[in-house]
C-alpha positions as CSV (number, residue, x, y, z in Angstrom):
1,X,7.0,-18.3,-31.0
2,X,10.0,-16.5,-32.3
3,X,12.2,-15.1,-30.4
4,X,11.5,-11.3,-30.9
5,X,7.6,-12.1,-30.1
6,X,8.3,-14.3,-26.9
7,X,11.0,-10.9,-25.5
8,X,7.7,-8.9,-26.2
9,X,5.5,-10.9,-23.6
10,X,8.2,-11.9,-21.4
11,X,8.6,-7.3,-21.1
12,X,5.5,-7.2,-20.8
13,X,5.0,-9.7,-17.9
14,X,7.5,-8.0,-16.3
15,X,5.9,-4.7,-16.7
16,X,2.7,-6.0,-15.1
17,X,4.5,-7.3,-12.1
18,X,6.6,-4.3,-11.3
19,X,3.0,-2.2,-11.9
20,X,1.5,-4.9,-9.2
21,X,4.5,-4.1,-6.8
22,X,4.2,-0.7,-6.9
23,X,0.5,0.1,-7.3
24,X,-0.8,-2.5,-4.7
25,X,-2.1,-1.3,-1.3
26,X,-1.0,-3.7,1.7
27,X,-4.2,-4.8,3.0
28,X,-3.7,-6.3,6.7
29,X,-6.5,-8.2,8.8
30,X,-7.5,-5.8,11.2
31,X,-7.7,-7.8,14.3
32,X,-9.6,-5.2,16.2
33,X,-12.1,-4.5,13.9
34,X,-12.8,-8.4,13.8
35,X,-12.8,-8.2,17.6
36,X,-15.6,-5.5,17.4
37,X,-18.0,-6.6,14.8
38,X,-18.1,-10.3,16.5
39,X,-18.8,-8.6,20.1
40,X,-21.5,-6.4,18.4
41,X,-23.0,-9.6,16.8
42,X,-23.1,-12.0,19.6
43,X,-26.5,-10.7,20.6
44,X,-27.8,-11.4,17.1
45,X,-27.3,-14.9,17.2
46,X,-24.3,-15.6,16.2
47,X,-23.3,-19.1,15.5
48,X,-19.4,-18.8,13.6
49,X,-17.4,-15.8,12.4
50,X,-14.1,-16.8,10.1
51,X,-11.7,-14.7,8.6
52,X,-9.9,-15.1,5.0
53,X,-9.2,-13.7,1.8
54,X,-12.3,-13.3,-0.4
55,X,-10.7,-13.9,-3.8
56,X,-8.9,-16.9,-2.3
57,X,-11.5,-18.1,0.8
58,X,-10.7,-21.8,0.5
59,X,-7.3,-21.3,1.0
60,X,-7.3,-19.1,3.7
61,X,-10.2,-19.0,5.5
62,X,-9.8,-19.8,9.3
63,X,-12.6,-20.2,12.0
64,X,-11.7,-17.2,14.7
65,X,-14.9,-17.7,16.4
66,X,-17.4,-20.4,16.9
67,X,-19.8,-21.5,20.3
68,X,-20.1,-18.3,21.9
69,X,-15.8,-18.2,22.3
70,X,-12.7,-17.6,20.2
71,X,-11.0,-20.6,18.4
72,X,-8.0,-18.8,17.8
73,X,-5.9,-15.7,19.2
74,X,-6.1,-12.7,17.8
75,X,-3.0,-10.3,17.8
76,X,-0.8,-8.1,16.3
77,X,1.5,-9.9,13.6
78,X,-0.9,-13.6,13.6
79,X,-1.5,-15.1,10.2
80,X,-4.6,-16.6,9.2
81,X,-4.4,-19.1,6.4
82,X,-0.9,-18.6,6.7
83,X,-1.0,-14.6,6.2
84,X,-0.8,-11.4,7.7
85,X,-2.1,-10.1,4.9
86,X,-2.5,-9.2,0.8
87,X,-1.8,-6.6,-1.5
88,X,-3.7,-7.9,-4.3
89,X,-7.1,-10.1,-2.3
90,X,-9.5,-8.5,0.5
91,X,-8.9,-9.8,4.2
92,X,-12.9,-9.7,4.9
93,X,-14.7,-11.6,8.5
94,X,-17.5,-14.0,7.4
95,X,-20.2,-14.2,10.2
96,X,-22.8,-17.1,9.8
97,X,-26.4,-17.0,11.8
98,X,-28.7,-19.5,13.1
99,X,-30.9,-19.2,10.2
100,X,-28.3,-19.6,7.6
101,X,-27.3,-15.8,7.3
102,X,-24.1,-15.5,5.8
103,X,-22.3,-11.7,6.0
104,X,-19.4,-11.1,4.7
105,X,-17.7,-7.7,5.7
106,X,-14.5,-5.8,5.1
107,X,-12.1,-6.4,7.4
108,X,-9.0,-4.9,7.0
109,X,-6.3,-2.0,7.9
């Protein structure tokens, strides 16, 4: 690549990640909301509710709830997956059923 070519996409590059910076909404988990749609559930069946990014679940998906109780502790400023947050994935609450069910919601602030 000459050298003229390689300043063009290394601009460019740049470009996109100042646009990414300044164009990207914060998205935070919303705790509450989490809170909420699990108490609402519970009658339903439910078996396991997880939070995580969906772009990146594998990564950052955590168990929050599982066996009628909370696995982990849900406040203001905790990271799941090692995050408070994204500004370029969706923080969204997985709930699994007894019959398999899997929704996935939203859940963010």
């Amino acid at each position: 690549m000459e050298t003229d070519q390689w300043f063009i996409v290394r601009e460019e590059k740049y470009k996109w990640i100042e646009n990414l910076k300044t164009n990207s909404i914060m998205k935070y988990y919303d705790y509450d909301k989490a809170k909420s749609i699990i108490k609402e559930n519970k009658s339903k069946g439910l078996i396991e509710a997880s939070l995580g990014m969906q772009e990146d679940w594998f990564w950052t998906a955590e168990t929050i709830w599982e066996n009628g109780k909370y696995v982990r502790v849900l406040k203001e400023n905790s990271e799941i997956g090692g995050i408070k947050g994204s500004n370029w994935a969706t923080p969204v609450l997985e709930l699994i059923f007894p019959d398999e069910t899997k929704i996935t919601l939203n859940c963010y602030k």
